[in-house]
C-alpha positions in Angstrom: 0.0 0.0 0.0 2.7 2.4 0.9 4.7 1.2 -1.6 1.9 2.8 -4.3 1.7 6.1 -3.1 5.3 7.0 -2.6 5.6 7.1 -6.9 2.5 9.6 -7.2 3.4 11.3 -4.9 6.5 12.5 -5.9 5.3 13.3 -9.4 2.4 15.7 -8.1 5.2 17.8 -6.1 7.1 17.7 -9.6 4.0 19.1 -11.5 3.7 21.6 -8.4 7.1 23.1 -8.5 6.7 23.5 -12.5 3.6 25.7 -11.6 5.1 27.4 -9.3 8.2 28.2 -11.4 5.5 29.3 -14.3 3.8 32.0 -11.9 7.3 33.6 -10.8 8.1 33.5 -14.0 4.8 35.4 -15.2 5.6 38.2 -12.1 8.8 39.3 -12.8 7.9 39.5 -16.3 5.1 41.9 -15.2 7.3 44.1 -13.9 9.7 44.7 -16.0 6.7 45.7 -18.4 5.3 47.9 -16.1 8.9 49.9 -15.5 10.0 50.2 -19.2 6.1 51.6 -19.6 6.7 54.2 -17.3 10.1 55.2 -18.6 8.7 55.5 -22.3 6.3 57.7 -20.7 8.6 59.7 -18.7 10.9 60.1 -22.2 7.7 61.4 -23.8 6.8 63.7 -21.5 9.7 65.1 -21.4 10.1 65.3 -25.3 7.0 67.5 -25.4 8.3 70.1 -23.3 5.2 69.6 -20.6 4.1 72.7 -18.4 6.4 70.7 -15.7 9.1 69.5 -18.0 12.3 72.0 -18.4 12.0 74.6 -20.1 12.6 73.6 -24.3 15.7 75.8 -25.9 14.0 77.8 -28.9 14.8 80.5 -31.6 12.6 83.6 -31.9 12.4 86.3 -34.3 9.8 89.2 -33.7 6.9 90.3 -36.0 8.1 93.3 -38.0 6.4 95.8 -40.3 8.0 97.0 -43.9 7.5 97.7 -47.4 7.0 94.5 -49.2 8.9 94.3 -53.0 6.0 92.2 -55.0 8.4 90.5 -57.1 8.2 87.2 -59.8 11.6 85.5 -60.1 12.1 83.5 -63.1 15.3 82.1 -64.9 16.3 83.5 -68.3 18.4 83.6 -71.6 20.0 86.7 -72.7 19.6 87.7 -76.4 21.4 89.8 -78.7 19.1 93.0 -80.0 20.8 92.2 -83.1 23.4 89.5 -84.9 24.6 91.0 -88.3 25.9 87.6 -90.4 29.3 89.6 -92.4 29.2 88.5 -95.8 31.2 90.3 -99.0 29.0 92.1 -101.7 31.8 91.7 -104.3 33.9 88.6 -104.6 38.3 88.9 -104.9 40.8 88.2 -102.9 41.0 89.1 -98.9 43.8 92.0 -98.8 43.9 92.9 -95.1 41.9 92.6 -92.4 41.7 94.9 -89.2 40.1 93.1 -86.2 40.8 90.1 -84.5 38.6 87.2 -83.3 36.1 88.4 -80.2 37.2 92.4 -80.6 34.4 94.7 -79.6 33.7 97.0 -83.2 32.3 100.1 -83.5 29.6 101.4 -85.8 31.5 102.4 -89.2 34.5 100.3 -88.0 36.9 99.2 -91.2 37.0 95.5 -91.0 38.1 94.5 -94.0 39.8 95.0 -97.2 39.1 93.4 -100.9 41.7 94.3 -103.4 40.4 97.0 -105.0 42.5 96.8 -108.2 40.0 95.5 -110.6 37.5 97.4 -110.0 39.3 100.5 -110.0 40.3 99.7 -113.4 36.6 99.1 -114.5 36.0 102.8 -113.1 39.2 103.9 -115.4 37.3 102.1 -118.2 33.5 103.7 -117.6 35.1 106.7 -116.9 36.7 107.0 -120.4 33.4 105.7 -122.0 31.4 108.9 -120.4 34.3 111.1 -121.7 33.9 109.3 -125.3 30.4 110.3 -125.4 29.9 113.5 -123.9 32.2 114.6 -126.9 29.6 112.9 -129.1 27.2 114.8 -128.2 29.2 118.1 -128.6 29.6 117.1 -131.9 26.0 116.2 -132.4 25.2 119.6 -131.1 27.6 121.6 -133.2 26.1 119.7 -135.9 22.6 120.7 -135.5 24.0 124.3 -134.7 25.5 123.9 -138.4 22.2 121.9 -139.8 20.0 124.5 -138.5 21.8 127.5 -140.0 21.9 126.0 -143.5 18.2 124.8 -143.1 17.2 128.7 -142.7 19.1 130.1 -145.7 17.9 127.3 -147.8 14.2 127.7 -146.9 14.3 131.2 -147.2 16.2 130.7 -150.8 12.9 128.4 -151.5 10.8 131.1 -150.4 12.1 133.1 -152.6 12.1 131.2 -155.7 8.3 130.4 -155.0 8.1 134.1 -155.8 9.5 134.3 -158.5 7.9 131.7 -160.1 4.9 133.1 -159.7 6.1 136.3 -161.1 7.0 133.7 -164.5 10.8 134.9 -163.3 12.3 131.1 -162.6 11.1 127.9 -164.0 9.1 125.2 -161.8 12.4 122.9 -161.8 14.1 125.9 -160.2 11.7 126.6 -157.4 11.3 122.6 -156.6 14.8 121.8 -156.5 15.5 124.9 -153.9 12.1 123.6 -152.4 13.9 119.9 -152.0 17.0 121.1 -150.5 14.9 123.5 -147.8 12.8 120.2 -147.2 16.1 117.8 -146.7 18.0 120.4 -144.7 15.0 120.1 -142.1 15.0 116.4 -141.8 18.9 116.6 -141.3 17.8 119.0 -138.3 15.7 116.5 -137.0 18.5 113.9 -137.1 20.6 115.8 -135.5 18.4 116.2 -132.4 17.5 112.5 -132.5 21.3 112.3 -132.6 21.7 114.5 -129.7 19.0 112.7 -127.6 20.7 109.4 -128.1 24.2 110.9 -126.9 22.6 112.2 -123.6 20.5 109.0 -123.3 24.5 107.3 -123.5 25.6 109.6 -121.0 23.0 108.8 -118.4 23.8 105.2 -119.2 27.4 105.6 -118.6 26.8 107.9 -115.4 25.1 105.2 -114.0 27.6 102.4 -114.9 30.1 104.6 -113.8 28.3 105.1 -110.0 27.7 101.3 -110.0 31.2 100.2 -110.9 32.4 102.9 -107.8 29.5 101.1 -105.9 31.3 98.1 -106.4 34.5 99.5 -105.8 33.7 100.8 -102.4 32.4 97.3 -101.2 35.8 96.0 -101.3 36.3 97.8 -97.9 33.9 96.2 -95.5 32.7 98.2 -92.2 30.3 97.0 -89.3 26.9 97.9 -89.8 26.3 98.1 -85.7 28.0 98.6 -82.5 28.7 95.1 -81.0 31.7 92.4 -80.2 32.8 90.3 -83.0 33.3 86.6 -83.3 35.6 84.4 -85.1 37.1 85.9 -88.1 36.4 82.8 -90.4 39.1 83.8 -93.5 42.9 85.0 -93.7 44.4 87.4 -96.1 45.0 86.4 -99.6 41.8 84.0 -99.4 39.0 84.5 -102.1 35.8 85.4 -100.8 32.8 84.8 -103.3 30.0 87.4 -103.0 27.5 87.0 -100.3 27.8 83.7 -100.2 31.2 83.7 -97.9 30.7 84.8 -94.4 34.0 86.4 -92.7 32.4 86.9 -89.5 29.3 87.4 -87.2 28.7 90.8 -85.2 26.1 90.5 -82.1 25.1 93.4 -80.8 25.5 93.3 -76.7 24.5 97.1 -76.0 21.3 97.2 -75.1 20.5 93.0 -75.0 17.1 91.1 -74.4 16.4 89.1 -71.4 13.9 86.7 -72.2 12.0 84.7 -69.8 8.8 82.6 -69.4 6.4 82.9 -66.5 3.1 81.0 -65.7 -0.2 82.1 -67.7 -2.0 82.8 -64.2 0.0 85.4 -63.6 -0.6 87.3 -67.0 -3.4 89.3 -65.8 -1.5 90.7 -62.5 1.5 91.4 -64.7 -0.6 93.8 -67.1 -2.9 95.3 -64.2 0.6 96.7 -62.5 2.2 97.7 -65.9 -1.1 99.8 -66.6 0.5 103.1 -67.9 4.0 102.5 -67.2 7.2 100.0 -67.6 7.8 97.4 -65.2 11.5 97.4 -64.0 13.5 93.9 -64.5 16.2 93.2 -63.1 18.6 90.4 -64.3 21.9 89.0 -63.0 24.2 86.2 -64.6 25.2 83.2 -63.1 28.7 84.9 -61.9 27.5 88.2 -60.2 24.3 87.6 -58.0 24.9 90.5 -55.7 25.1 93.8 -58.9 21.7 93.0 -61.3 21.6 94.8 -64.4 18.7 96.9 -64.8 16.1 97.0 -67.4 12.5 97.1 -68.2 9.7 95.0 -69.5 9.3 95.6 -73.2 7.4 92.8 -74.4 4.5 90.6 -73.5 4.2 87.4 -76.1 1.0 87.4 -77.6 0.5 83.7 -77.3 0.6 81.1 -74.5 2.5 78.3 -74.9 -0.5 75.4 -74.6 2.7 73.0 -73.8 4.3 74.4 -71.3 1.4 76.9 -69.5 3.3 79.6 -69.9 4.1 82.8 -71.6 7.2 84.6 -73.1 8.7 88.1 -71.8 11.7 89.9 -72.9 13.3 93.0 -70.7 15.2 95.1 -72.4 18.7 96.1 -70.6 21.3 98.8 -71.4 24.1 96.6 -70.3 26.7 99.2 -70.5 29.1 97.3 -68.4 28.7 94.0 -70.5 28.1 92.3 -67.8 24.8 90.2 -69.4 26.5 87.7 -72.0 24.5 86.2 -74.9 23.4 82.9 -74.5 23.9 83.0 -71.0 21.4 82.0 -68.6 20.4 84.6 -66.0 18.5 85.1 -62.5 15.7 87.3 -64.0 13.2 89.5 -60.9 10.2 91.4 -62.2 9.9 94.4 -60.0 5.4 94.7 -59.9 4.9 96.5 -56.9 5.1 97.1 -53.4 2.8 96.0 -50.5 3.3 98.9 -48.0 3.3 98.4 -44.0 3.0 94.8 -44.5 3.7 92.5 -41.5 6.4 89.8 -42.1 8.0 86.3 -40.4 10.4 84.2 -41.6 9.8 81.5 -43.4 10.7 78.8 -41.0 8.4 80.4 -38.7 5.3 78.7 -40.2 4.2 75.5 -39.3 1.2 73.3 -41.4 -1.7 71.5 -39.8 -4.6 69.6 -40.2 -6.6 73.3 -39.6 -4.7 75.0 -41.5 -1.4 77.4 -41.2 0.2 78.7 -37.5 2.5 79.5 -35.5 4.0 79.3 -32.3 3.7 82.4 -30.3 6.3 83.3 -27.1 4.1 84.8 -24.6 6.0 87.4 -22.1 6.2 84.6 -19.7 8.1 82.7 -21.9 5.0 80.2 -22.6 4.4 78.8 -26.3 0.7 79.2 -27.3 -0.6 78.6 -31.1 -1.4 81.3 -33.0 -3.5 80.9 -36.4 -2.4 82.7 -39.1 -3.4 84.0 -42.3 -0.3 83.7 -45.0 0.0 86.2 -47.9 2.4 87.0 -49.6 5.5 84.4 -50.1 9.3 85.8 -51.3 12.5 83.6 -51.0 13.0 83.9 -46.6 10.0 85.9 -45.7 6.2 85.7 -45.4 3.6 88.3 -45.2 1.0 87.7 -42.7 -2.4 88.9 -43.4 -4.6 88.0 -40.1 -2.8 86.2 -37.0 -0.4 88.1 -35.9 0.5 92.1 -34.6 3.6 94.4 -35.1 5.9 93.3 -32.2 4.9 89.9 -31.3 7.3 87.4 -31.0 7.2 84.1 -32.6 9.4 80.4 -32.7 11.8 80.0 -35.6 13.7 76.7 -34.3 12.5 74.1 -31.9 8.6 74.0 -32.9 9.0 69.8 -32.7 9.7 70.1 -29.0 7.0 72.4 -28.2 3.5 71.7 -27.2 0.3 74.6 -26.2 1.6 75.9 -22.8 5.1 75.0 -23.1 7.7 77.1 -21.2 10.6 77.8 -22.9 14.2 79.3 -23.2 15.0 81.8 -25.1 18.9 82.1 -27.0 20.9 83.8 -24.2 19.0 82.6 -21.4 19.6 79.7 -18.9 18.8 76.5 -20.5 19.0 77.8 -23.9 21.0 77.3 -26.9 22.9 80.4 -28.7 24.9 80.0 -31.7 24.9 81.4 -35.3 22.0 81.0 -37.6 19.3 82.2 -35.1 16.9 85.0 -35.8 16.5 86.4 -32.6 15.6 90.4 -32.1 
């Protein structure tokens, strides 16, 4: 009997200490839940910056009040206001040439020179032609002169004979044949002016050969058309050129230049409600010199949208007198519309975006965050205008808004517990 129960025995105070193990097990467990569950919520607490929490570093920049520049920034390509393509209007052989490759040329400039020897011996030649007829046409004068005189005596000879015939003086063969002469002498008049016509209709016809040959001739010497810088100087001397067909060089002109630049269609209507009765200023800076913009003004307004793109073309116009705006380049182009006077402003990094809307946090004089809905307006490249939200004065968070919660405390750069350093935007 004994014997039986020692064996069960022992395995039910087996199966007990398993339990027991299972439950101490289970307990210590427990806790160490319930102490890493308080330590994540200590950690968040204290991330939020809690009304008993220390107090969370912050940067702060006040509220101001200023003039507001209304300005559309775009990017751009600077255009020449003209490109003149060089080309020869008589063909011959280069003889010099007086610029070099990327020179800047004046207006009137001598650039080139075609050898002008042929064509000075075609002048010789006309020349000699118009001599060779205007003494034609003193002899055809002196001619008629001559013709005229004889016609006279010999019609009044006939005049006389027909008087003389009728008085039975002279026979009828007389008074014909002095008739006939009159009558032959007067068509030899009218040669002679036909003659003399012809000689001054030669003359005109030589004049003009003559002023086209010296046309020619004065085309061997090629001068810029424009004001501009030169590019490459594409022949040498002693090559032929052919007549414009050979192009010696290109001249863009860089004084004044074009600044063109595309901007979105919505803003087409705004752009010709401020330029109402007067020129828009444009500013435009290459890629090298940020700080000095050229200045210009708005001088065209495309008459077209581009249906691909959703937007349309402008071109400011800019003096450029220190050739500082290249052509080709790309430049930083600012269309100057307006100005929003007495506006209030905040940085950029002041704003914050939530499921309501737009705010900021707001640095009450006991140091306390509170949120502050706000009203944005205008946007430029580090500053916002506030419409509604905020007054001249008012201090607002910059740096830190993670941290912060409604009622926060915090510390402001320079006090205890803060954080200085540069890059704030205190005041």
């Amino acid at each position: 009997m004994n014997s039986n129960i020692s064996p069960r025995r022992n395995v039910w105070l087996a199966r007990l200490g398993i339990a027991a193990l299972a439950l101490a097990s289970l307990v210590i467990q427990g806790c160490n839940t319930s102490g890493d569950a308080a330590a994540q919520d200590g950690k968040k607490g204290n991330s939020k910056g809690g009304r008993g929490g220390p107090p969370v570093p912050v940067e702060v920049a006040k509220v101001v009040r200023k003039n507001v520049p209304i300005d559309l920034t775009a990017v751009g390509n600077v255009e020449p206001v003209s490109t003149v393509s060089v080309r020869p209007q008589v063909s011959g052989q280069i003889q010099e040439i007086f610029i070099q490759d990327g020179q800047y040329v004046a207006k009137n400039q001598k650039l080139f020179q075609i050898d002008p020897r042929p064509f000075e011996a075609q002048v010789a030649q006309a020349q000699a032609t118009l001599s060779r007829d205007r003494a034609q046409l003193g002899q055809a004068q002196a001619n008629l002169a001559r013709d005229v005189a004889s016609e006279k005596y010999a019609r009044e000879a006939a005049d006389r004979y027909v008087a003389l015939f009728q008085q039975g003086v002279v026979s009828r063969d007389d008074r014909d044949r002095f008739a006939s002469s009159a009558d032959a002498l007067t068509q030899l008049v009218v040669a002679d002016k036909a003659a003399i016509e012809s000689a001054q209709a030669q003359i005109q016809s030589d004049t003009a050969n003559l002023d086209q040959i010296k046309l020619q001739l004065s085309f061997t010497t090629i001068y810029s058309t424009l004001d501009g810088r030169a590019g490459n100087v594409t022949v040498k001397a002693g090559n032929i050129v052919t007549a414009n067909q050979t192009e010696v060089l290109s001249i863009a002109q860089v004084q004044p230049v074009y600044v063109t630049f595309s901007v979105p269609e919505n803003r087409l209507a705004e752009i010709q409600r401020y330029m109402a009765g007067t020129r828009l200023p444009v500013e435009a800076a290459g890629q090298d010199d940020l700080v000095n913009p050229e200045r210009g003004v708005l001088t065209f307004i495309d008459n077209n949208v581009d249906s691909t793109t959703g937007t349309i073309k402008l071109k400011g116009t800019f003096p450029n007198d220190n050739r500082k705006l290249w052509p080709g380049e790309y430049a930083n182009v600012t269309l100057k519309m307006s100005t929003q006077p007495n506006a209030l402003v905040i940085p950029n990094q002041a704003m914050q975006t939530g499921q309501d809307g737009t705010y900021v946090y707001l640095i009450n004089t006991d140091n306390v965050a509170e949120v502050r809905p706000v009203t944005i307006g205008l946007r430029r490249e580090s500053e916002l205008v506030v419409d509604k939200g905020l007054s001249e004065g008012e201090t607002v968070v910059t740096q830190g808004q993670l941290r912060l919660a409604p009622g926060s405390r915090v510390a402001l750069p320079g006090e205890s517990g803060g954080r200085s350093g540069p890059g704030r935007n205190g005041s």
